[in-house]
N, C-alpha and C positions, 0 to 999 in steps of 0.2 A: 084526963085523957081525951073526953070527947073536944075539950076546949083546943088542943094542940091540933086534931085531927080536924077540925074547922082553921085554922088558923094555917096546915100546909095548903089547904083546900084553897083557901084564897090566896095563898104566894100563887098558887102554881099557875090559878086561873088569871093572877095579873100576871104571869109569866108570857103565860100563851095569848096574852091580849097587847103583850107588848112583843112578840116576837112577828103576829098577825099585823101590827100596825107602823114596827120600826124594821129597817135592814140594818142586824147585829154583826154582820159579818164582815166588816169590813177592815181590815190590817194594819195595825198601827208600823209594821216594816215596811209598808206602802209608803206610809208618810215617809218614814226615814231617808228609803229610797230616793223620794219625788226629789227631797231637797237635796241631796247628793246630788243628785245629775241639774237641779236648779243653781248649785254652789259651782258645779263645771262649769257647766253652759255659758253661768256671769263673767269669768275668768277669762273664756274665750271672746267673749263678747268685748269686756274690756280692752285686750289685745286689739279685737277689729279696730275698735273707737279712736286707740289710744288717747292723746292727750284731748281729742272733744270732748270726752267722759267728764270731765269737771273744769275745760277751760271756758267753755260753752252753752248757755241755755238751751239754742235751741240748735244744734251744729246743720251744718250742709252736709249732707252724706251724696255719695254717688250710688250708681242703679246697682252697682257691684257690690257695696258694702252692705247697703240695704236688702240685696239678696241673700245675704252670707249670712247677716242675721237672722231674715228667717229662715233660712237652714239650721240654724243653730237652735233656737226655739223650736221648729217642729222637731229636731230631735229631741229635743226635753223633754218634748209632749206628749210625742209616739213611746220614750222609754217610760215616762212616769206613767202614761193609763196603760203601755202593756202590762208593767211589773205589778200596777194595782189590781189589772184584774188577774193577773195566774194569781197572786199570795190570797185576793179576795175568794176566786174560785176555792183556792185550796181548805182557806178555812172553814167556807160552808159547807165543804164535801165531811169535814170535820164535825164539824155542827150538826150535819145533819137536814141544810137549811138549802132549799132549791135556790139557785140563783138567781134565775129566772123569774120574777113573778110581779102580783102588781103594785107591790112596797118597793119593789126595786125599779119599777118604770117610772114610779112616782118619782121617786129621788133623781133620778137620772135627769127629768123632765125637769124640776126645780133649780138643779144647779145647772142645766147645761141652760137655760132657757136667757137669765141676766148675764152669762158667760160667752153666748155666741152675742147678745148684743152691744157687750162691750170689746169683742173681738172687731164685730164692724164698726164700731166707736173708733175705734185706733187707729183702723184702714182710713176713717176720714181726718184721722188728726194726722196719718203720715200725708194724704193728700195735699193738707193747706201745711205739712211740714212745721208741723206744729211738736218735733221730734221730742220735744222735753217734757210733754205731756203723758207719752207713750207707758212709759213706766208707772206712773202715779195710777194712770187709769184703766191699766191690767191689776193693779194691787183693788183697788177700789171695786171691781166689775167683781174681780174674783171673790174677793171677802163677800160680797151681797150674795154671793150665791153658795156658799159655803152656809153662810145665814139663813136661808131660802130654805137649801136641803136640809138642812141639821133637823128639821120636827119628821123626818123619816129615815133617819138615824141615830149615834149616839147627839145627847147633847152637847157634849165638850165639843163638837164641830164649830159651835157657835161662835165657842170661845177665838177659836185660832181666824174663826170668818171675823169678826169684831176687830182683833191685831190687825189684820192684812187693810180691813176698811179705815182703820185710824192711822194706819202706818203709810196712808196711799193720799188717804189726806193731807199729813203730813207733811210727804215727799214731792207735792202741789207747793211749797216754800222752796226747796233746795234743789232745782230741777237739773241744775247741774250734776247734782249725786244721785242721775235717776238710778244707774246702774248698783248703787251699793242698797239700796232703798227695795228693791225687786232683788237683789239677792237675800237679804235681811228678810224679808217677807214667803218668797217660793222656798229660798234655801234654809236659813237659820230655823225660822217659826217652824216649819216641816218637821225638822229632824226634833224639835224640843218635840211638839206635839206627838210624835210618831213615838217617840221613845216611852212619852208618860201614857201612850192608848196601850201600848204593847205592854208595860207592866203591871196598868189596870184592868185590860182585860185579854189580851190574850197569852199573858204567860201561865196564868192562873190555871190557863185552859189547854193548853201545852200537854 
């Protein structure tokens, strides 16, 4: 008896030493989501492109086209962190788990930190129009910072950051199919990942 009663003692203390050092709360229907609106977005995107999308390494775009796309991405962006943080909110309020705090400024701080630098990475490859790079090197910026954060969340982050960094690499060969490469990556990876976090841990918790 006393053996078991030592034995919850320390579940419970590596509980609270991992809930004090990682942010648990975070949605695997978030991912789901993200890649849904990453799976639109590419679609749209496509369309703008037309046939540039795979006749072309690096195409000519005009100031019109090139606008319309980021309009199309910041809506991807603005829907996938709204949706991530109401499902995030909601499940911590679930939890039990302040949203607010400094496991969670940490994480914010490690993925947004190689994510805003490979955001200005792009702004100078659109400069010198260097448009076929654009793709590879949001997949790549992204995955490192997915990597980054993951030691202040679950670890299977890692996994899906590792995909997007090899899949970005990759798509530095076929720059032509930047479009399908960046959907395979924000869309496809998204929804697998999202689907297996929600049935490892939050349906259980449901």
């Amino acid at each position: 008896m006393k053996n078991e009663k030592y034995l919850r003692d320390i579940s419970e203390i590596k509980q609270m030493m991992n809930r004090s050092s990682r942010f648990i709360s975070l949605s695997g229907l978030a991912g789901v989501f993200a890649g849904i609106y990453a799976l639109a977005g590419a679609v749209v995107a496509e369309q703008l492109l037309g046939d540039q999308a795979l006749n072309t390494v690096a195409p000519e775009m005009n100031q019109e086209v090139l606008q319309q796309l980021f309009l199309v991405a910041s809506a991807v962006l603005v829907l996938a962190i709204g949706t991530a943080v109401f499902l995030t909110t909601r499940k911590a309020g679930k939890n039990g788990q302040k949203i607010w705090e400094t496991t969670t400024k940490r994480l914010l701080i490690n993925f947004f930190a190689p994510l805003i630098a490979g955001g200005i990475f792009c702004l100078v490859l659109v400069q010198y129009e260097l448009i076929g790079l654009i793709a590879p090197a949001m997949l790549i910026f992204y995955g490192l910072s997915l990597i980054h954060a993951s030691k202040y969340t679950f670890g299977d982050l890692r996994s899906l950051g590792y995909a997007n960094l090899v899949l970005g690499l990759l798509a530095t060969q076929f720059l032509g199919y930047g479009i399908y490469f960046w959907a395979t990556g924000f869309g496809l990876f998204h929804i697998v990942y999202g689907i297996w976090m929600y049935r490892k841990y939050d349906r259980k918790n449901a």
